[in-house]
PyMOL commands that place a pseudoatom at each C-alpha (Angstrom):
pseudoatom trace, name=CA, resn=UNK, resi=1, chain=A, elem=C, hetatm=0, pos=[108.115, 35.236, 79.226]
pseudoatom trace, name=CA, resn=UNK, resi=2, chain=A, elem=C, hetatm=0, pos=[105.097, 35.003, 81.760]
pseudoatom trace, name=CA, resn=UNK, resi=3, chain=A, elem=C, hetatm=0, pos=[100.981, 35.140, 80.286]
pseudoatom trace, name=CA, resn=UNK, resi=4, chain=A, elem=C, hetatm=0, pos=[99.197, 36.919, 83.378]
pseudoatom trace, name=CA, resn=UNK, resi=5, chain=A, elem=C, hetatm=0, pos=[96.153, 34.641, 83.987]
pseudoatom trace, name=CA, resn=UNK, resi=6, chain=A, elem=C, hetatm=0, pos=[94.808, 36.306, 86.732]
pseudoatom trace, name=CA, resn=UNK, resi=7, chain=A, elem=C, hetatm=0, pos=[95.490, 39.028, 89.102]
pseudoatom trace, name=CA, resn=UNK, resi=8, chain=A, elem=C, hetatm=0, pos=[95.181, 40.029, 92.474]
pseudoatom trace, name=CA, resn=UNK, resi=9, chain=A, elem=C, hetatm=0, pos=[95.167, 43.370, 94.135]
pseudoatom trace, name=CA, resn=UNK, resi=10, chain=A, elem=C, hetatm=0, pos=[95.715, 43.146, 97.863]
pseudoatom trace, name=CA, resn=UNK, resi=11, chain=A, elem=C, hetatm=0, pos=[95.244, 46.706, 98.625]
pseudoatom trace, name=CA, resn=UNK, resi=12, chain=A, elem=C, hetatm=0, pos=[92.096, 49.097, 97.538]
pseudoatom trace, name=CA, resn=UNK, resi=13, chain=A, elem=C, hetatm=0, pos=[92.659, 50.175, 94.726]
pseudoatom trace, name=CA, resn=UNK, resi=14, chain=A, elem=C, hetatm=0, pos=[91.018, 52.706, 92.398]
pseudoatom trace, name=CA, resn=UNK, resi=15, chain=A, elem=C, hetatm=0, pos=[90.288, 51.190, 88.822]
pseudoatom trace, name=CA, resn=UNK, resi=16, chain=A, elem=C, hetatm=0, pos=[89.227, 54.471, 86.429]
pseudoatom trace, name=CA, resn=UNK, resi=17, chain=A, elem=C, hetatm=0, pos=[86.741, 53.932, 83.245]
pseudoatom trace, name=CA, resn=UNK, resi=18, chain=A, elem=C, hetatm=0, pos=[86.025, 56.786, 81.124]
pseudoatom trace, name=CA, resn=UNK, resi=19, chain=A, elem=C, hetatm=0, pos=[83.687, 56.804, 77.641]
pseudoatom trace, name=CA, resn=UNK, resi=20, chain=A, elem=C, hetatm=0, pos=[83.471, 59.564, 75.346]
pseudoatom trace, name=CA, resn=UNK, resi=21, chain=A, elem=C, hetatm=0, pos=[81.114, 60.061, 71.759]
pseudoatom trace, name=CA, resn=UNK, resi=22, chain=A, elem=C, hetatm=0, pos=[79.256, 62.527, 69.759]
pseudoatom trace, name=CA, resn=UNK, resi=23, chain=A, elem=C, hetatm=0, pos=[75.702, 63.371, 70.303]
pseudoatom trace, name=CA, resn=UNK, resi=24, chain=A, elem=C, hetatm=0, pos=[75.247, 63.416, 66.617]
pseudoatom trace, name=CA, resn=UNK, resi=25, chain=A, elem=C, hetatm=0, pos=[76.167, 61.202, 64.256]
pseudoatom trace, name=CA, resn=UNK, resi=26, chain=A, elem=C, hetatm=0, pos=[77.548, 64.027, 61.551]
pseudoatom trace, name=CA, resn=UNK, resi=27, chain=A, elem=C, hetatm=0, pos=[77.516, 67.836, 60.996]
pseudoatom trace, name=CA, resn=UNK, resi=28, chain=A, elem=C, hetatm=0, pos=[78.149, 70.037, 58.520]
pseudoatom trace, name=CA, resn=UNK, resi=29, chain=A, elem=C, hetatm=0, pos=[81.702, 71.199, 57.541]
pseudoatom trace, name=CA, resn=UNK, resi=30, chain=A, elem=C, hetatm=0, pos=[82.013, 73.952, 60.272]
pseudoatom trace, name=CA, resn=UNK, resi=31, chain=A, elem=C, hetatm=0, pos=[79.872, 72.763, 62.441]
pseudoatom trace, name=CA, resn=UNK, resi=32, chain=A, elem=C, hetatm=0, pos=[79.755, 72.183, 66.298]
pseudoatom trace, name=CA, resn=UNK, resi=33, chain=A, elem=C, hetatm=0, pos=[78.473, 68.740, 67.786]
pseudoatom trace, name=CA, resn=UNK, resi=34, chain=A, elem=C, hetatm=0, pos=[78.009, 68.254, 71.667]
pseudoatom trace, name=CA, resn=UNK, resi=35, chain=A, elem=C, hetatm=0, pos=[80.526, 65.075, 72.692]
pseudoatom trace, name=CA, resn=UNK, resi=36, chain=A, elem=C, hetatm=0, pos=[78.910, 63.358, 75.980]
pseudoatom trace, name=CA, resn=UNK, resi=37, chain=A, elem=C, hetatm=0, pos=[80.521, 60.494, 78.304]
pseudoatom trace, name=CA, resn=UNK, resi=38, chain=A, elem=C, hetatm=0, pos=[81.309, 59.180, 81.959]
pseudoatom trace, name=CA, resn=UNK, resi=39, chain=A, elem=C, hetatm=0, pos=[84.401, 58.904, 84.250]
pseudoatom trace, name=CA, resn=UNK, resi=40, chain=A, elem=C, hetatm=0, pos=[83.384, 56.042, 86.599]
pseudoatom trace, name=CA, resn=UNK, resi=41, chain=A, elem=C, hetatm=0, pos=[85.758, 54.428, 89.301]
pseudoatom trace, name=CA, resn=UNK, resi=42, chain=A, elem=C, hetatm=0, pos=[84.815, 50.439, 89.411]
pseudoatom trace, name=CA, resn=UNK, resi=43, chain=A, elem=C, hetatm=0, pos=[87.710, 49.834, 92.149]
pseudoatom trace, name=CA, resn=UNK, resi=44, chain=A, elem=C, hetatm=0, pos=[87.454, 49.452, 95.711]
pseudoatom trace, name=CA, resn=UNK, resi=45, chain=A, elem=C, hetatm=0, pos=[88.945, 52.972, 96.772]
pseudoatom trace, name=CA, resn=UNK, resi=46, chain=A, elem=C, hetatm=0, pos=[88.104, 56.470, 95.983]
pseudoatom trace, name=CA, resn=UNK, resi=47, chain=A, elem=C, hetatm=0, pos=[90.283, 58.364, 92.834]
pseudoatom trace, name=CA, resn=UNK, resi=48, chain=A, elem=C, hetatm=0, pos=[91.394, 62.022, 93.517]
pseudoatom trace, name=CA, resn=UNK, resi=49, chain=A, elem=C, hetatm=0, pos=[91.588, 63.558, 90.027]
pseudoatom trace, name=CA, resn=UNK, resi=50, chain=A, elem=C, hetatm=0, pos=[93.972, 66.801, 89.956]
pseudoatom trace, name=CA, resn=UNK, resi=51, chain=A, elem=C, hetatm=0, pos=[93.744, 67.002, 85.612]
pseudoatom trace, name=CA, resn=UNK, resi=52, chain=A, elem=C, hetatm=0, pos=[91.782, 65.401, 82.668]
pseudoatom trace, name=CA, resn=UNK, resi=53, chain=A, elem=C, hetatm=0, pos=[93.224, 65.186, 79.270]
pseudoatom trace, name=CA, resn=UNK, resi=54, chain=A, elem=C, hetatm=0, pos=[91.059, 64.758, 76.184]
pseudoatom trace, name=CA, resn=UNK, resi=55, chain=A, elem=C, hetatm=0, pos=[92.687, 64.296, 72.690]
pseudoatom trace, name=CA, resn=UNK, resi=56, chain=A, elem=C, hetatm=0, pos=[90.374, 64.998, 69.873]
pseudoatom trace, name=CA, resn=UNK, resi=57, chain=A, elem=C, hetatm=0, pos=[90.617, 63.239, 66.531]
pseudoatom trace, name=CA, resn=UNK, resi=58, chain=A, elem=C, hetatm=0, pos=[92.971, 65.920, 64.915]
pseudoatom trace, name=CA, resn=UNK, resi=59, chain=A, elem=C, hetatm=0, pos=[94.205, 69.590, 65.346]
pseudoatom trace, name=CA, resn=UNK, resi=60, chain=A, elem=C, hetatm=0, pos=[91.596, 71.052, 63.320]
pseudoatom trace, name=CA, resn=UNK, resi=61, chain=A, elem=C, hetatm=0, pos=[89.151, 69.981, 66.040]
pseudoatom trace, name=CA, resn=UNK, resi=62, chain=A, elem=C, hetatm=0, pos=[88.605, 72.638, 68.504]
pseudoatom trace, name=CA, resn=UNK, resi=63, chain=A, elem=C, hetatm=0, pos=[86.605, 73.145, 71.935]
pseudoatom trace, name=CA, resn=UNK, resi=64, chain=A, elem=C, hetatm=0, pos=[83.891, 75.875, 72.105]
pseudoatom trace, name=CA, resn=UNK, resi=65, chain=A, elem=C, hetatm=0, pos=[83.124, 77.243, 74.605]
pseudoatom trace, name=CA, resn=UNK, resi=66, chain=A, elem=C, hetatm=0, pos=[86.867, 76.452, 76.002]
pseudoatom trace, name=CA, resn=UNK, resi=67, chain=A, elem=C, hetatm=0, pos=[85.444, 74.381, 78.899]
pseudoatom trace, name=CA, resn=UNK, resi=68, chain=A, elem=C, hetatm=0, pos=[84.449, 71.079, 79.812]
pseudoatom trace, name=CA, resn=UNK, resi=69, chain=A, elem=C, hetatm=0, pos=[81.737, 70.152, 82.818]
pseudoatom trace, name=CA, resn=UNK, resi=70, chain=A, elem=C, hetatm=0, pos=[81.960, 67.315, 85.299]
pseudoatom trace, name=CA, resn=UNK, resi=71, chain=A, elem=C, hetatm=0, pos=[79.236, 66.521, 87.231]
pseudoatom trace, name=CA, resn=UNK, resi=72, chain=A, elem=C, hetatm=0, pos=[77.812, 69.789, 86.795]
pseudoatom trace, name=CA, resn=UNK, resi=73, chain=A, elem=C, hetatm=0, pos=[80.542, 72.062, 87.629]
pseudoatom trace, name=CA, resn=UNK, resi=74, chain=A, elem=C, hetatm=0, pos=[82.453, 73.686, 84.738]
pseudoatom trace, name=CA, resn=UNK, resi=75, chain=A, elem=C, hetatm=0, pos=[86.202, 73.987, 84.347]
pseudoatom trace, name=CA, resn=UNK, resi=76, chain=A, elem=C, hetatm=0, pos=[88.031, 76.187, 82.049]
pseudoatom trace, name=CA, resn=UNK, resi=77, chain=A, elem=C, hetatm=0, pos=[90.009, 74.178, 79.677]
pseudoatom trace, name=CA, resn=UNK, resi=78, chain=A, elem=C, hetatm=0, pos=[93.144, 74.454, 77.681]
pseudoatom trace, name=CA, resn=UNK, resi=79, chain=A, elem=C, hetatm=0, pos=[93.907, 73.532, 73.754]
pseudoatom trace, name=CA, resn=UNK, resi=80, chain=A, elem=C, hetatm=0, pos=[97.387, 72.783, 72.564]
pseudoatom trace, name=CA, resn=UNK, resi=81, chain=A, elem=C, hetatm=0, pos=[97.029, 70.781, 68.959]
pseudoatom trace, name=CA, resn=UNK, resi=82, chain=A, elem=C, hetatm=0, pos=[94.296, 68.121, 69.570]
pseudoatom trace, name=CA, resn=UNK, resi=83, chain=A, elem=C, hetatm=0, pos=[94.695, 67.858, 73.389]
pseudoatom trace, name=CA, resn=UNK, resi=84, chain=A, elem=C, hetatm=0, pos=[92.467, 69.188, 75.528]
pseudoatom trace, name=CA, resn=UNK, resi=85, chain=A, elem=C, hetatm=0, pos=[93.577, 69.676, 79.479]
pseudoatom trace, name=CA, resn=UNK, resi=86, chain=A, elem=C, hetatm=0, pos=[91.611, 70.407, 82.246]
pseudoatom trace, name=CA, resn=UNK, resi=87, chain=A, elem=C, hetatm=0, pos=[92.222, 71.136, 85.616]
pseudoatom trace, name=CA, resn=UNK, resi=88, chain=A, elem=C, hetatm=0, pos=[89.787, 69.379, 88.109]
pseudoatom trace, name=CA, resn=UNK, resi=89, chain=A, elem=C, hetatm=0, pos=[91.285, 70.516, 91.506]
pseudoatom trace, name=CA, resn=UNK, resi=90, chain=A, elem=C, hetatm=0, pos=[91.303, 66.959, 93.402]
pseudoatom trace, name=CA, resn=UNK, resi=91, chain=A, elem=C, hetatm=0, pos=[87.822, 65.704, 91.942]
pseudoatom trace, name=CA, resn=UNK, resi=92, chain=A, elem=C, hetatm=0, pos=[86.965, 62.639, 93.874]
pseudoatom trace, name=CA, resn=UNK, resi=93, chain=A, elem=C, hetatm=0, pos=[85.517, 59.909, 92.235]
pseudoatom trace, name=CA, resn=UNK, resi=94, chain=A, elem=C, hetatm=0, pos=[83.937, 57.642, 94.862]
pseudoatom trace, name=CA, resn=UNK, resi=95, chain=A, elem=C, hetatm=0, pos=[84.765, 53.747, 94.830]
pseudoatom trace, name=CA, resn=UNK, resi=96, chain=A, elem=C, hetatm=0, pos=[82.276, 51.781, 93.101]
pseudoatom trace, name=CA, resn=UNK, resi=97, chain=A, elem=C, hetatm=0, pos=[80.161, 54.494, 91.322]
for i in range(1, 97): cmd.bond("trace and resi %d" % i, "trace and resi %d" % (i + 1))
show_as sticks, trace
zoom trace
């Protein structure tokens, strides 16, 4: 087999980064905790984002409210098991930002 040691896109390309953790450290059994993060596009083109999935640590975990909010706007949001989808409509993430 081949070891990459370097590559080279020759057309712009989009190149997605997302991050994702708890506000809190712990809560209580039964609690709610507030998960922050960022979806940033380091490429050289912009990203059109029609859907965002999110799997939580296990099925007991649920989303309240039954939304998630990019950049300000809210989406509704769907839970089957620990996965979380959300529809985002064509979000674009701008190159670089």
């Amino acid at each position: 087999g081949f070891t990459t040691q370097a590559l080279t896109l020759v057309r712009a390309t989009p190149v997605l980064q997302a991050t994702l953790a708890p506000v809190a450290a712990s809560v209580a059994v039964g609690g709610t905790n507030t998960l922050t993060g960022t979806l940033t596009n380091s490429g050289t083109n912009q990203a059109n984002m029609d859907s965002l999935a999110v799997v939580l640590p296990g099925a007991t975990w649920t989303l309240v409210p039954n939304s998630i909010t990019v950049s300000g706007t809210v989406y509704p949001a769907t839970q089957t098991g620990n996965t979380i989808q959300v529809n985002l409509g064509g979000l674009n993430l701008t190159a670089g930002m």
